[in-house]
C-alpha positions in Angstrom: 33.1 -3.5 25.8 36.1 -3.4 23.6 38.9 -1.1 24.6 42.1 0.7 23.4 45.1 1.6 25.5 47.3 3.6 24.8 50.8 4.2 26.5 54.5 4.8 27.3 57.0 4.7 30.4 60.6 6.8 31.2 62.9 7.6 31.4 63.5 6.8 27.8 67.0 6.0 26.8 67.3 6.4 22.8 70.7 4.4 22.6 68.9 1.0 24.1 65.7 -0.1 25.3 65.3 0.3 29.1 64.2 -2.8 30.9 60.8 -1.1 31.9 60.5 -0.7 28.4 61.0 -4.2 27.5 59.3 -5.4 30.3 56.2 -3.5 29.3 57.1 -5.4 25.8 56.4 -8.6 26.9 53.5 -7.9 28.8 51.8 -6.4 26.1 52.5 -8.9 24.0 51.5 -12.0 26.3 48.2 -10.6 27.2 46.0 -12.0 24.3 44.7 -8.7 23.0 44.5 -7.4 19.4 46.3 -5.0 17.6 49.1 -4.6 19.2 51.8 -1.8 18.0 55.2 -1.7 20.3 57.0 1.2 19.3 59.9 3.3 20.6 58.1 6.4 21.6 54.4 5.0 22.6 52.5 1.3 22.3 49.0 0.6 21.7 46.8 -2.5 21.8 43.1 -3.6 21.6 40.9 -6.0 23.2 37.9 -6.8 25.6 37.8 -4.7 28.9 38.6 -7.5 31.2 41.8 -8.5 28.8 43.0 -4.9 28.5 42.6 -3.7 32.6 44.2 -7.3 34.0 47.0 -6.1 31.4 47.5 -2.9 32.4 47.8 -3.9 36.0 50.2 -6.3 35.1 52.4 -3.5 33.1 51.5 -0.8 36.1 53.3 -2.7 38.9 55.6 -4.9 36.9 57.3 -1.7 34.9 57.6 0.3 38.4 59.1 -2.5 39.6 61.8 -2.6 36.6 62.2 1.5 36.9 59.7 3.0 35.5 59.5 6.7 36.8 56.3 7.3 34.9 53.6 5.7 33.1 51.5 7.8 30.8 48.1 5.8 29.8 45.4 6.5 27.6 42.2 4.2 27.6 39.7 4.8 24.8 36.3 2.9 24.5 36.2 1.8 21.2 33.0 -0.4 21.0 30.3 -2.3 22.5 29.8 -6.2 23.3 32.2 -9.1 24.4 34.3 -8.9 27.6 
């Protein structure tokens, strides 16, 4: 099962990137999924089911931990087959 995710944490701070945010940044982007898009108001990425959910625990505790207040999170199943 292939799957999207689709998030963001606050508080936001538009003059500089909180380190939740930039924690969630790296993350993201050393997970080995597909398509990802780190932007300033939302982030998405694509991969296999197992990929996506061991990222998104990662970025769950690992953002809280850097002061995240909230995590909003999307999960979309986008197509069949693989991991």
């Amino acid at each position: 099962m292939r799957l999207r995710v689709e998030f963001t944490t606050e508080p936001f701070d538009l003059d500089e990137a909180p380190a939740h945010a930039l924690v969630a940044r790296e993350v993201i982007e050393g997970a080995e999924l597909d398509a990802v898009d780190v932007g300033p108001f939302g982030n998405t990425a694509e991969g296999g089911a197992d990929t996506v959910l061991t990222a998104l625990d990662a970025l769950l505790r690992k953002t809280l931990e850097a002061g995240a207040t909230r995590i909003t999170l999307q999960v979309n199943v986008i197509g069949e087959g693989g991991a």
